[in-house]
C-alpha positions as CSV (number, residue, x, y, z in Angstrom):
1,X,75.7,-78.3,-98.1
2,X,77.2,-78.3,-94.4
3,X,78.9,-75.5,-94.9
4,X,75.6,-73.3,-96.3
5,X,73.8,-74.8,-92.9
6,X,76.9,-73.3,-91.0
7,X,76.3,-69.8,-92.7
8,X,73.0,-69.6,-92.0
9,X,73.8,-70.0,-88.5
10,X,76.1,-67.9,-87.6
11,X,74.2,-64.9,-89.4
12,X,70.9,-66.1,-87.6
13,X,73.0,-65.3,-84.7
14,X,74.0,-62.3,-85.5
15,X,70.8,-61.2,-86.1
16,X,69.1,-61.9,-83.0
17,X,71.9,-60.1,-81.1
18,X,71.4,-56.9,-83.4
19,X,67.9,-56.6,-82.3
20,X,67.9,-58.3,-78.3
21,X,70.7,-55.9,-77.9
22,X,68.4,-53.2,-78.1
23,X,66.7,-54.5,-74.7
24,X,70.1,-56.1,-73.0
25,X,73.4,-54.7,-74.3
26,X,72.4,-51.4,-75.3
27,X,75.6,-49.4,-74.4
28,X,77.5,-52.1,-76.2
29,X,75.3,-51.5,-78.9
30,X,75.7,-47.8,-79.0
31,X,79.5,-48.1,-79.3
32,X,79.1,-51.6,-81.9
33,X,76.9,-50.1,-84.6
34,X,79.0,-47.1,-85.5
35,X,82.2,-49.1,-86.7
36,X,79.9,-52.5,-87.6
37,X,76.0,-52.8,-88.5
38,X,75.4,-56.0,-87.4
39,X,71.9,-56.5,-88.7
40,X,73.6,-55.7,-92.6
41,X,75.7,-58.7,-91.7
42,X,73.9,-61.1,-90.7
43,X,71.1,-60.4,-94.0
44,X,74.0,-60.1,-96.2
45,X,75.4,-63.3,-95.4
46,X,71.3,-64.5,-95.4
47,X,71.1,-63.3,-98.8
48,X,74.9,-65.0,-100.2
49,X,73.0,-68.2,-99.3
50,X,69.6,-67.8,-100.7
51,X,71.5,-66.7,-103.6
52,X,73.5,-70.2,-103.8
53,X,70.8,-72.2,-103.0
54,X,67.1,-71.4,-104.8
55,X,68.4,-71.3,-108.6
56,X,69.8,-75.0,-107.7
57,X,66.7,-75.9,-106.7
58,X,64.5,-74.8,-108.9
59,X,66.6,-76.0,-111.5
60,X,67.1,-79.6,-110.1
61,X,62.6,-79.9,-109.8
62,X,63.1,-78.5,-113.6
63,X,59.4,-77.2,-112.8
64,X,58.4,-74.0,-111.8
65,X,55.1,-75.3,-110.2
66,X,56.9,-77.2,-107.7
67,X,59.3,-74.7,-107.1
68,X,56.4,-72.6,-106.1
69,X,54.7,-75.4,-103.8
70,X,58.4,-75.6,-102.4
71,X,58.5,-72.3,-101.3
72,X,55.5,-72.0,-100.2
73,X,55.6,-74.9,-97.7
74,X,59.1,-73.9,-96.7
75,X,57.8,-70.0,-95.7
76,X,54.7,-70.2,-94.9
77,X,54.1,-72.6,-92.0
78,X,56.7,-70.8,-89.3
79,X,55.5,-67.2,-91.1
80,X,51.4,-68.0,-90.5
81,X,52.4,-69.5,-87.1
82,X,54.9,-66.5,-85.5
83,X,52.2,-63.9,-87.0
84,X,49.8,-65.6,-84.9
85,X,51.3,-65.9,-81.9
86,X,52.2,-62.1,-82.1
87,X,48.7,-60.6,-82.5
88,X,48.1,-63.3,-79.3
89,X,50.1,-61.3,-77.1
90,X,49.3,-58.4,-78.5
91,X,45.4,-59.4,-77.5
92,X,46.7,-60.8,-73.6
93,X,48.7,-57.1,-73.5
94,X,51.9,-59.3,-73.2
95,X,53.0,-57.1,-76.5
96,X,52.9,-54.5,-78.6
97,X,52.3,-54.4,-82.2
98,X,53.6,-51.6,-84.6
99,X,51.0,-48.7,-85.9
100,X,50.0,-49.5,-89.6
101,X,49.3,-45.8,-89.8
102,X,45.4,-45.2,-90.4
103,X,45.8,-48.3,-93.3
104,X,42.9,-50.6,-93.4
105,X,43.0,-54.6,-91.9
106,X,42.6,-55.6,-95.8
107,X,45.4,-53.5,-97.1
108,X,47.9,-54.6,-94.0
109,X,46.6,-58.6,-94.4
110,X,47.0,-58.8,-98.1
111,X,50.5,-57.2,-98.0
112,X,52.0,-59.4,-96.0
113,X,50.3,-62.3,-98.0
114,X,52.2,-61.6,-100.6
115,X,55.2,-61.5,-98.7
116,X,55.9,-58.1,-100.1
117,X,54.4,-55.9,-97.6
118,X,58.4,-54.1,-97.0
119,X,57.9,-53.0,-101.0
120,X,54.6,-51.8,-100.9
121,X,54.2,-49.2,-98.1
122,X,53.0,-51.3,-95.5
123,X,54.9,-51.6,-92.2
124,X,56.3,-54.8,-91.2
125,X,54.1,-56.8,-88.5
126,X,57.5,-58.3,-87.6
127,X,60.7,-56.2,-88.3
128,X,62.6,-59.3,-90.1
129,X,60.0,-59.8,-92.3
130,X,61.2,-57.0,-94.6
131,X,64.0,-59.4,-95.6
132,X,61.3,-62.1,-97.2
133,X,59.9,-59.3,-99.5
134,X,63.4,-59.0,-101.3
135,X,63.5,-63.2,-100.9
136,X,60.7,-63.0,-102.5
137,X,61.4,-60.7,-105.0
138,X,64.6,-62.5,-106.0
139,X,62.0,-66.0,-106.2
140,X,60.0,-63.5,-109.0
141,X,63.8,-63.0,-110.9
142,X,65.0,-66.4,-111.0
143,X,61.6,-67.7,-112.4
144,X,61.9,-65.1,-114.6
145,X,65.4,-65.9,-115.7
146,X,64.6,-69.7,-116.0
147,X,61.7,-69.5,-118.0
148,X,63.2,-67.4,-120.7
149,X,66.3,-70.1,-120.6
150,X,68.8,-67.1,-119.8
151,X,69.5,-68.7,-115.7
152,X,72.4,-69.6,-116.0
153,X,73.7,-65.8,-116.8
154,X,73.8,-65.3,-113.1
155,X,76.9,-63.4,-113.5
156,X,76.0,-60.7,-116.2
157,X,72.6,-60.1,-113.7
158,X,75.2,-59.5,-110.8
159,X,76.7,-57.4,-112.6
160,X,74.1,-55.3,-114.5
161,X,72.1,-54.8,-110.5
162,X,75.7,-53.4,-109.4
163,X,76.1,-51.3,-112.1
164,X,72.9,-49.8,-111.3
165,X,73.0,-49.4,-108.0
166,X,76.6,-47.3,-108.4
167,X,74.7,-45.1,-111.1
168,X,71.6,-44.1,-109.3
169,X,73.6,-43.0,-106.7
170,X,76.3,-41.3,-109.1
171,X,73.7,-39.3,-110.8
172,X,72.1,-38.2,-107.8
173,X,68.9,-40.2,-107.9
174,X,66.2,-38.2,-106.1
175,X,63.7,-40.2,-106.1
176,X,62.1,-40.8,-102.3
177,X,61.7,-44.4,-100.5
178,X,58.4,-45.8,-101.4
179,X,57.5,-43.6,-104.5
180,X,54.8,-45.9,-105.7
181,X,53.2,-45.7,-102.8
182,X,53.3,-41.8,-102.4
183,X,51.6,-41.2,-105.9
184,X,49.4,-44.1,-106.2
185,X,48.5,-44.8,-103.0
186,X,49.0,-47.6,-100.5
187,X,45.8,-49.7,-100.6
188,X,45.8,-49.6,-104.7
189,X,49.8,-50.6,-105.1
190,X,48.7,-53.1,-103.0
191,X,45.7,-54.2,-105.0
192,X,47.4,-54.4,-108.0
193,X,50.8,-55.4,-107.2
194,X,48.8,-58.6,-105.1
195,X,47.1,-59.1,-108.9
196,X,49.9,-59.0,-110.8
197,X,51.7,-61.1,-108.8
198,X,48.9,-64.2,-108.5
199,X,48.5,-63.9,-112.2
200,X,52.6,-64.5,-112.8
201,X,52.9,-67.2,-110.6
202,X,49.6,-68.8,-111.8
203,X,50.8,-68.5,-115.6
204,X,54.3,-69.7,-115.1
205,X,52.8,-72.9,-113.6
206,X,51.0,-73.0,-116.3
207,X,51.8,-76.0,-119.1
208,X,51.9,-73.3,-122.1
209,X,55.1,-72.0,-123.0
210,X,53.8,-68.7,-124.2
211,X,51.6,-68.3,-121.0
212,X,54.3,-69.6,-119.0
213,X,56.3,-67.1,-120.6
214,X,54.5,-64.1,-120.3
215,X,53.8,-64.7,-116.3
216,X,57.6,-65.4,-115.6
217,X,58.5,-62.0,-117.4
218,X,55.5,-59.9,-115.7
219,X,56.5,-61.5,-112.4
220,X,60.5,-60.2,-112.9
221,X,59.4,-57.2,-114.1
222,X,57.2,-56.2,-110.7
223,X,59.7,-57.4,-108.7
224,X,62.5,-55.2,-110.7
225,X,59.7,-52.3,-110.3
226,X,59.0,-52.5,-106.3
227,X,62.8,-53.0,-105.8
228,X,63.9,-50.4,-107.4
229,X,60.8,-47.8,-106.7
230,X,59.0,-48.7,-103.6
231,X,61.6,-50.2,-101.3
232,X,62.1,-48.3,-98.0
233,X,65.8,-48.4,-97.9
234,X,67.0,-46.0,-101.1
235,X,67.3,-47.5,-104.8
236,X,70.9,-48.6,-104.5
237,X,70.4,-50.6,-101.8
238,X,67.4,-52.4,-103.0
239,X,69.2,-53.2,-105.9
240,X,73.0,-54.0,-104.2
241,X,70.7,-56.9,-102.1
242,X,69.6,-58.4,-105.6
243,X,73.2,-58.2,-107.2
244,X,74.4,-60.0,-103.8
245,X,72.2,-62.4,-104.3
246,X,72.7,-63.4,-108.0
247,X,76.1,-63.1,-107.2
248,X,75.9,-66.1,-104.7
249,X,74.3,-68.4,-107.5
250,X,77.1,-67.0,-109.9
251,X,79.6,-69.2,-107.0
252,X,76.7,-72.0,-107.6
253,X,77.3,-71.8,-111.4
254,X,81.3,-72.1,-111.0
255,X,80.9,-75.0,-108.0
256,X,78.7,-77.0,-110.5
257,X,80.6,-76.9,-113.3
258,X,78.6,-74.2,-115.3
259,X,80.9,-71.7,-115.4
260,X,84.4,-70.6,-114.7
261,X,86.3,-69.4,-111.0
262,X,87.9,-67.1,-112.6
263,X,84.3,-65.4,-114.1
264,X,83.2,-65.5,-110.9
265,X,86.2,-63.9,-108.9
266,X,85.5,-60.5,-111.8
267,X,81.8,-60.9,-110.8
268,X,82.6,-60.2,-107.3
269,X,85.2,-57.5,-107.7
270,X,82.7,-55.8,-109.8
271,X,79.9,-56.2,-107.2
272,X,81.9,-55.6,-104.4
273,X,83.5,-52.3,-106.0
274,X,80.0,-51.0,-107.4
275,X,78.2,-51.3,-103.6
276,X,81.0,-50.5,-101.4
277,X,81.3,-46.9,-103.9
278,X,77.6,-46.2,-103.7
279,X,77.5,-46.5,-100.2
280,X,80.7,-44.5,-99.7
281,X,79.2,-42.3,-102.6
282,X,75.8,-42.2,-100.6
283,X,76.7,-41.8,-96.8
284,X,77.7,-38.9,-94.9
285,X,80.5,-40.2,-93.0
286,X,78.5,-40.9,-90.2
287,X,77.5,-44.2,-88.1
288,X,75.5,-46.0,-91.0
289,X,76.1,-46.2,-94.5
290,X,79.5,-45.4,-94.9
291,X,81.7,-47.1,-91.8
292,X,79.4,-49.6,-90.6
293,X,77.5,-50.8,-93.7
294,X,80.6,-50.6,-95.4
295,X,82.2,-52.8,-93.0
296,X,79.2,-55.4,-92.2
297,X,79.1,-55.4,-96.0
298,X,82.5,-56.6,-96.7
299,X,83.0,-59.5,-93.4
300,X,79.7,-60.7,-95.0
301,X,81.2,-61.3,-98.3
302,X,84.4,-62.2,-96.9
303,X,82.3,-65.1,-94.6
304,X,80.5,-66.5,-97.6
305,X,84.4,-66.5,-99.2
306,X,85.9,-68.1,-96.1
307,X,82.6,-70.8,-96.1
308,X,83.0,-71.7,-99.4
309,X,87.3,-72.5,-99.3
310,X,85.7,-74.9,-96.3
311,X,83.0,-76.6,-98.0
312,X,85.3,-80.1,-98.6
313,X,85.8,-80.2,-94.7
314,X,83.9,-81.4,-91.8
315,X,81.7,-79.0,-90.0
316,X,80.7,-79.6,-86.5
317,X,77.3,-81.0,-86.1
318,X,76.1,-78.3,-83.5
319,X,76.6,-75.7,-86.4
320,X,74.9,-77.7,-88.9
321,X,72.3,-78.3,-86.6
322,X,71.9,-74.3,-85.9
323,X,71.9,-73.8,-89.6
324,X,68.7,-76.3,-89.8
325,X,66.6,-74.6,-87.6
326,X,67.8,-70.5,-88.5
327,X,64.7,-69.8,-90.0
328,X,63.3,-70.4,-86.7
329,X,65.5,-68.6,-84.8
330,X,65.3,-65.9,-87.4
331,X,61.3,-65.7,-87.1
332,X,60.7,-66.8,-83.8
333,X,63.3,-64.4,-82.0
334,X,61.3,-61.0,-82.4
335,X,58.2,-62.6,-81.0
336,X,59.9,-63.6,-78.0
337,X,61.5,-60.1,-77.7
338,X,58.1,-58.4,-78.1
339,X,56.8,-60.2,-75.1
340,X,59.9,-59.7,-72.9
341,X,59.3,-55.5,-73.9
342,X,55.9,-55.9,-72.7
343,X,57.1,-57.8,-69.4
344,X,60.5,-57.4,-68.3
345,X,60.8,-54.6,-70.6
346,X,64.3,-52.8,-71.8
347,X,67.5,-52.8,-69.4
348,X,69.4,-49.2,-69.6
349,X,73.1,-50.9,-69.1
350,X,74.0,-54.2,-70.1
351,X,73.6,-57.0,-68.8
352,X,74.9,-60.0,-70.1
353,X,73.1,-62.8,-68.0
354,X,70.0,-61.8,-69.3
355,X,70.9,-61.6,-73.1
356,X,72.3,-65.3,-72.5
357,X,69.0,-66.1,-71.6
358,X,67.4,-65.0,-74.1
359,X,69.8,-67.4,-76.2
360,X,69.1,-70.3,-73.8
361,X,64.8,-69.5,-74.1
362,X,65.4,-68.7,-77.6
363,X,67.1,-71.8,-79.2
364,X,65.2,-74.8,-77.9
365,X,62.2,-73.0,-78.4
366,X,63.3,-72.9,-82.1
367,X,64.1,-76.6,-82.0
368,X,60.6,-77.3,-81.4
369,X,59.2,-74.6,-83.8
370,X,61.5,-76.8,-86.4
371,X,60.6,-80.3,-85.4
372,X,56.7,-79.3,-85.2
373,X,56.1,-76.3,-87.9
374,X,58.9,-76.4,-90.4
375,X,59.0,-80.5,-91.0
376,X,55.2,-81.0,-91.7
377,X,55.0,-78.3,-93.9
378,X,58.0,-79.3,-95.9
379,X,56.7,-82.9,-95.9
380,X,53.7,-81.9,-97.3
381,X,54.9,-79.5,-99.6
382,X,57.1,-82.9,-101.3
383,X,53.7,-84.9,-101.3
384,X,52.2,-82.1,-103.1
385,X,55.0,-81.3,-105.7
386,X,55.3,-85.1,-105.8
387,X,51.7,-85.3,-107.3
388,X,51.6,-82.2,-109.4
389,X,55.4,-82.9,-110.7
390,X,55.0,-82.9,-115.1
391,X,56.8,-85.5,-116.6
């Protein structure tokens, strides 16, 4: 799995100089992000990975409860820890947190519980934290997907995402971002979509193949539901990021043994043609979707393509070794840009000493957040799955 580790670096990467450019290399950044969007990138390449990687483990524990304790000890750890530390600084006046717009402390807290605050109306404490909502929406599919025995289809759900995606947009979809939210109202979507969802996950733990069943479907079925109509990036989008990411365990399926190359190489043209037409289909011509997304969209795919021919050979230790830690770099790095706003604050012409600095703060800081956070949680999370594992 070197070669996975080495993704996740280099998109990690990527993402921390789309959003400390905004403070350091702004004029580079003004001229980057009309030909490339290097946030799209990075996620992109994020999601190719996630895509690979949680089927195979869910299907090597064989048991949705652990899969759920798995998860859990994997995000939540760093997540509870970087949450903290920003509403710290906020308190000191070291940083600023975003406005939650007149919702209430219960609405805000439970949404981001769930992981799913980016499709339910709520603003993101953190800005990367949008990305975990689709994780964990994909999570809700694959459980889904397992427990009706129809996993290992990960290429006809590629396919059928990216079909949909190009048709909303080909009919001329109307509906707005967030629509849920606009006629039910924030605080109730969030109620009962933070219901909904502890009910799923508690029945598909559950030893009772009906009940385990019926909590697997409910859970696809409100992730398929926010995706699709509560997102805040428009419906094809939502659903291009899912079809990405079932397209990266339809590369697991072939590398296993489970299913053909050549199945796969059809699943990608068709995902690849259906997104890179809807966002063609979509944009205006300008600086985002059409040039830039386009573009970011494609090197992404072509990066997971290029990791994947090199999976048999050795990969250097220092990219492994970023790889391990990325979700720390990934979740640490906007707290440590929210305090430099409130400090140093944001340059008006580059300056590349500083935004090597940021790198050279940044990265160790992330080795300890890895050695200190992200191992005890995991370690407990395989005591815990360890005890609770069915026969």
């Amino acid at each position: 799995m070197g070669w996975l580790d080495a993704l996740r670096g280099i998109a990690a990467l990527v993402v921390v100089f789309d959003h400390s450019s905004y403070a350091f290399m702004a004029e580079f950044r003004r001229e980057l992000m009309p030909e490339f969007n290097t946030s799209r990138y990075g996620i992109m390449v994020f999601f190719l990975v996630s895509g690979y990687i949680i089927p195979a483990s869910l299907e090597r524990r064989g048991c949705v409860r652990t899969f759920w304790i798995g998860r859990v000890s994997r995000i939540y750890p760093l997540w509870v820890a970087v949450i903290t530390a920003v509403l710290a600084a906020s308190m000191f006046g070291v940083a600023e947190i975003r406005d939650f717009g007149g919702q209430s402390v219960a609405t805000v807290a439970v949404a981001h519980a769930t992981l799913f605050q980016e499709l339910l109306g709520t603003p993101n404490l953190l800005l990367v934290l949008w990305t975990l909502s689709y994780e964990m929406a994909f999570y809700l599919l694959v459980v889904a997907l397992f427990s009706v025995r129809l996993h290992k289809r990960s290429g006809t759900a590629a396919v059928s995402l990216a079909v949909l995606a190009a048709v909303s947009v080909a009919v001329g979809s109307t509906l707005p971002v967030s629509a849920l939210s606009g006629m039910a109202g924030t605080g109730m979507l969030v109620a009962v979509a933070a219901s909904v969802m502890v009910v799923a996950i508690c029945c598909a733990s559950t030893t009772s193949p009906a009940v385990r069943v019926f909590g697997a479907v409910l859970g696809g079925l409100l992730a398929l539901a926010l995706v699709a109509f509560n997102g805040t990036v428009p419906m094809w989008e939502g659903l291009v990021i899912l079809a990405v990411m079932f397209l990266g365990t339809a590369v697991y399926r072939a590398e296993s043994g489970q299913s053909s190359w050549g199945y796969v190489a059809c699943t990608a043209v068709v995902v690849v043609t259906c997104a890179v037409g809807a966002a063609y289909r979509y944009g205006d011509g300008t600086h985002f979707t059409r040039r830039s997304w386009i573009t970011a969209f494609l090197l992404a795919v072509l990066t997971f393509g290029v990791g994947l021919a090199m999976r048999r050979r050795r990969i250097p230790r220092w990219l492994t070794g970023l790889g391990t830690i990325s979700y720390s770099v990934y979740l640490v790095h906007p707290v440590l840009l929210a305090v430099t706003d409130g400090t140093i604050g944001r340059w008006q012409q580059d300056n590349l000493v500083l935004e090597l600095a940021f790198y050279a703060v940044l990265l160790p800081l992330s080795v300890v957040t890895y050695r200190y956070i992200e191992v005890p949680g995991q370690t407990w999370g395989r005591k815990l799955a360890r005890r609770v594992q069915r026969p």
